[in-house]
Each structure stands twice: as C-alpha cells, then as structure tokens.
C-alpha positions as CSV (number, residue, x, y, z in Angstrom):
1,X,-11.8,-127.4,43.1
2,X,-9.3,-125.5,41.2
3,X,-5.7,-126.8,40.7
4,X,-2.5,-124.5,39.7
5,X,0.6,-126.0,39.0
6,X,3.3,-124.1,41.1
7,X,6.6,-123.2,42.6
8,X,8.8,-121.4,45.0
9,X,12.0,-119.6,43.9
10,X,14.0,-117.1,43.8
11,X,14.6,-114.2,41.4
12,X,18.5,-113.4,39.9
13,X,19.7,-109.8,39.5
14,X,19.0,-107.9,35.7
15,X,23.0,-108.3,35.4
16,X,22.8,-111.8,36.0
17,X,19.8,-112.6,33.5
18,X,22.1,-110.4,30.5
19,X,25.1,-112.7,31.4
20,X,23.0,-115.6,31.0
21,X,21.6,-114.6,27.9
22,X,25.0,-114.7,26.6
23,X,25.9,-117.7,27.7
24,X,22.5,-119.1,26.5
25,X,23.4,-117.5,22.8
26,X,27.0,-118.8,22.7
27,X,25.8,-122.6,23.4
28,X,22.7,-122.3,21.1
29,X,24.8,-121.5,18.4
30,X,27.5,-124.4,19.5
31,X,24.1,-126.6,19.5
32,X,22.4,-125.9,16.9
33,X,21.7,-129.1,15.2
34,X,21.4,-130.6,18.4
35,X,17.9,-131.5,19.9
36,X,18.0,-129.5,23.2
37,X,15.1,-127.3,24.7
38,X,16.9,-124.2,25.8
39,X,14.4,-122.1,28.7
40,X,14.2,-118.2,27.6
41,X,16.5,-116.6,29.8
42,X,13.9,-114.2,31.8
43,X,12.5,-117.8,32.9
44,X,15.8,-118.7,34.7
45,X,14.9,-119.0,38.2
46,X,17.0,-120.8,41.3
47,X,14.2,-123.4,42.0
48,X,13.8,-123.8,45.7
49,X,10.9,-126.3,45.4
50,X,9.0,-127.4,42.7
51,X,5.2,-127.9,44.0
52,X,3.5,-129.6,41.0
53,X,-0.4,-129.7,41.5
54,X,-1.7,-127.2,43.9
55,X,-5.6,-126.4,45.0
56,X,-5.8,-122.7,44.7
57,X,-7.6,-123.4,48.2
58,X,-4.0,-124.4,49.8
59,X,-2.5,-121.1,48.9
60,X,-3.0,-119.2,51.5
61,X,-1.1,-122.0,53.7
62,X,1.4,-122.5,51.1
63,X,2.0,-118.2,51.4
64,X,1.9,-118.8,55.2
65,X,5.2,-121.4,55.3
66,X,7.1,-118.9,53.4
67,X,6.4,-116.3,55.3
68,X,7.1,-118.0,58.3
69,X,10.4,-119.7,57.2
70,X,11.9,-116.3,55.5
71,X,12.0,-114.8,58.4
72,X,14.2,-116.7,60.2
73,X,17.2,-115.3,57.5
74,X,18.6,-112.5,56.4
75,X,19.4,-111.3,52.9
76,X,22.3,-113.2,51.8
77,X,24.2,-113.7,48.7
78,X,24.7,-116.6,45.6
79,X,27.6,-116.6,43.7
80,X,27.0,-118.0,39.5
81,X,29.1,-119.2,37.1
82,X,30.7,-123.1,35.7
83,X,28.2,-125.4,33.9
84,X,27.3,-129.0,33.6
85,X,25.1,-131.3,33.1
86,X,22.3,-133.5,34.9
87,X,22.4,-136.6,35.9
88,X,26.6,-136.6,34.4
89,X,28.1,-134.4,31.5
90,X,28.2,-138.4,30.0
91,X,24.4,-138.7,30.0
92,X,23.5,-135.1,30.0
93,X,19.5,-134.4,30.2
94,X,19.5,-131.1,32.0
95,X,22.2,-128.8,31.2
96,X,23.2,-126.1,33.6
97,X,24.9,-123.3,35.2
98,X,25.9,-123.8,38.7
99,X,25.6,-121.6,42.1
100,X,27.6,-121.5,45.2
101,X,25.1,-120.8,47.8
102,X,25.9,-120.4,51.7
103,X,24.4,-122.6,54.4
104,X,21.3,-120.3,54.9
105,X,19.7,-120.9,51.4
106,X,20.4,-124.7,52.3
107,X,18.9,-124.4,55.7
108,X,15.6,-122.5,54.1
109,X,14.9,-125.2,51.8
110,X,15.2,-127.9,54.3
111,X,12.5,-125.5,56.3
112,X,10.6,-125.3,53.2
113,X,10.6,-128.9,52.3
114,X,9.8,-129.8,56.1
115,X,6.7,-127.7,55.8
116,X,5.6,-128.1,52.3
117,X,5.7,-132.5,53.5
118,X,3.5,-131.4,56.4
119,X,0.7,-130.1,53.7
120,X,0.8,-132.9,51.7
121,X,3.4,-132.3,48.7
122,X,6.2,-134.9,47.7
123,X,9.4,-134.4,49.2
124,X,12.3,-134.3,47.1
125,X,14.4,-137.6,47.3
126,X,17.3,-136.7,45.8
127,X,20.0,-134.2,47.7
128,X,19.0,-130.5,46.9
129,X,21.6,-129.3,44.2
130,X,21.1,-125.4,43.5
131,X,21.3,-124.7,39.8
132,X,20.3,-122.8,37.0
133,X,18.6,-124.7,34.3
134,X,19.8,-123.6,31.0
135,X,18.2,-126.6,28.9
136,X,17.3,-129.7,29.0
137,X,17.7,-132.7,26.2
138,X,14.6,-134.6,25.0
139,X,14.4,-138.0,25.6
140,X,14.1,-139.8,22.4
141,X,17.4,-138.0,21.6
142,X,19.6,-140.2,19.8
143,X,22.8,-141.9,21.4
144,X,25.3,-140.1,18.6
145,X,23.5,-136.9,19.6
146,X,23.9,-137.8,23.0
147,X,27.6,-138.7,22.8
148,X,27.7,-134.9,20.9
149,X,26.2,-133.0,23.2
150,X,28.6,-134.6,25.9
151,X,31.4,-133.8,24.1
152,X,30.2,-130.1,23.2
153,X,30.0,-129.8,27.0
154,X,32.9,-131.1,27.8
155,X,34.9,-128.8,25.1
156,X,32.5,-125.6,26.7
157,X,33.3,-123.4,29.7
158,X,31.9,-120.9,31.8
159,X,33.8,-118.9,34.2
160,X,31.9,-117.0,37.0
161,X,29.3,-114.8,36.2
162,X,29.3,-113.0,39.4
163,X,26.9,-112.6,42.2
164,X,23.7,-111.7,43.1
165,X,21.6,-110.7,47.0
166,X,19.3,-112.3,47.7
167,X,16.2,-110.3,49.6
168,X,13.2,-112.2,48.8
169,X,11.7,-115.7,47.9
170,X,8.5,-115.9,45.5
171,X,6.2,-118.5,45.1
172,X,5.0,-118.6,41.1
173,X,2.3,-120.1,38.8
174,X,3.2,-121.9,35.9
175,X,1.3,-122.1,32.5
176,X,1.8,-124.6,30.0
177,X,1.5,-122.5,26.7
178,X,2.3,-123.8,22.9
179,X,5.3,-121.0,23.1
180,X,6.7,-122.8,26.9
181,X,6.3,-122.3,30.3
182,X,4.7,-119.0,31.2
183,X,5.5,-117.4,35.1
184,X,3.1,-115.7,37.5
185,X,4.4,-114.1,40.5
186,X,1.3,-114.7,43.6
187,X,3.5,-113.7,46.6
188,X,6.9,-112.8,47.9
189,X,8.0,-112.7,50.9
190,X,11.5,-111.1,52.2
191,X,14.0,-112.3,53.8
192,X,14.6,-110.3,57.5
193,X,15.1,-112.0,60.6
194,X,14.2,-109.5,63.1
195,X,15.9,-111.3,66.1
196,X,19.6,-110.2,64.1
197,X,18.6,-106.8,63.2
C-alpha cells in the first residue's frame, strides 16, 4: 500500500505571493540572527486541512468530498494583511500573516472536516484560524531568542496586503526534500454552486 502525505488548500493571487515576498524579505533581514524557518513564499498556501498520511488508494474518495462540498459555494473573496504569531506573539512558534475570510470559507471547512472524519482522518481540535504561515521557530530555540523574536514582532507591522477571489480549492502532495517541503497539485475542484447561478 502506498502512503502520500497530503493536503487541501487554496492558492493566493500572483499579486499576493510578490507582496508576501516582501514582507518575507523585510522580516528575514529584521531576523537574521534569529533561528526561524521562513517557508519560500511560492509555498504559502491558506491551509484548509492538513491530511497527514494518506493511501494513494483513498484518493479518489478524498477528490470526491471536495468535489462534492465545492459545489455548494460560490467564488468568494479573502482579504490579507496584519501578522502575528502562534500560540501568542509572547511564545511565538509559528509566525504569520492573517486573513479575513467570510462565513463561506468557514462553512466549507467545517464540510471538509465533517467528511474527511467520516474517512478516517483526525479532526482538528483546536478552532479553525485561517492564516498564512510565514515561519515557524524551532523548538530548542533559546528563551533570550525567544524573548527577541517577541519583541521583533511586537516592534513589526503589516498593514493589508489586499485581496484575493477565491474560485477553486486543491488538494496537494507534499515531499519532504533536504531543500523543504516540495508541492504537488493532484486535483482542483471549483467553487460554483449551481442552485445560485
């Protein structure tokens, strides 16, 4: 039996990856001597669940929920910009940028965990928080690097970066390489409710 690891997400606009690269840039810099694993920008993703281990055999059902569940929505939009820090700026391990998001993204990824449950995968326990993962700090990290990344958080701001639509979900792949994380796309499916069209 083969095994991927997976997940589903969704894609940000071209003008939204630049802006982040930017951002990314600026706080690497700020960072520098800091221990923090910063995530190459064209990796930035809005996770909508995070599927670990998955038999290659379960795709096709996986494929099937979001199918089903994207077409109950239409395209909608996310709006990107303020950042912050995982599980407080105080004790930051993952550093990110945040995302207002209407109901209907919250809505799909209750669907999507409901289904996902049904085939066997872990549902999430804590309250689903849309971000962007910028980077995330080790950790063995020290509590005086700790207590300066904190404080270069707090002493950092990021206005809004603007907004993206929103027409498709994807679910991806996920290799482990010596470089970091490398992305497949297997299948997208599109947001269109044909009952409000």
């Amino acid at each position: 039996m083969s095994v991927i690891r997976a997940f589903i997400a969704i894609d940000l606009s071209p003008e939204i990856h630049e802006k982040l690269e930017k951002v990314s840039r600026k706080l690497k810099n700020r960072f520098s001597s800091l221990p923090a694993r910063w995530v190459p920008t064209r990796n930035i993703h809005l996770t909508i669940k995070f599927l670990g281990d998955v038999s290659t055999s379960n795709l096709e059902l996986i494929k099937g929920v979001l199918q089903v569940e994207s077409r109950k929505y239409t395209p909608f939009e996310i709006s990107i910009g303020d950042l912050g820090a995982y599980p407080t700026i105080q004790r930051p391990r993952v550093i990110w940028i945040g995302t207002k998001v209407p109901q209907e993204l919250i809505d799909f990824h209750h669907g999507i965990e409901n289904e996902t449950a049904r085939l066997g995968y872990t549902r999430e326990k804590r309250k689903y928080s849309p971000h962007l993962t910028l980077a995330r700090v080790p950790r063995n990290t020290n509590s005086n690097q700790v207590a300066q990344i904190s404080a270069l958080l707090g002493e950092s701001k990021v206005g809004f970066l603007g907004a993206t639509r929103i027409n498709k979900v994807h679910l991806y792949r996920s290799d482990l390489k010596p470089g970091g994380a490398e992305y497949t796309k297997l299948f997208s499916a599109s947001f269109v409710n044909p009952k409000i069209i």
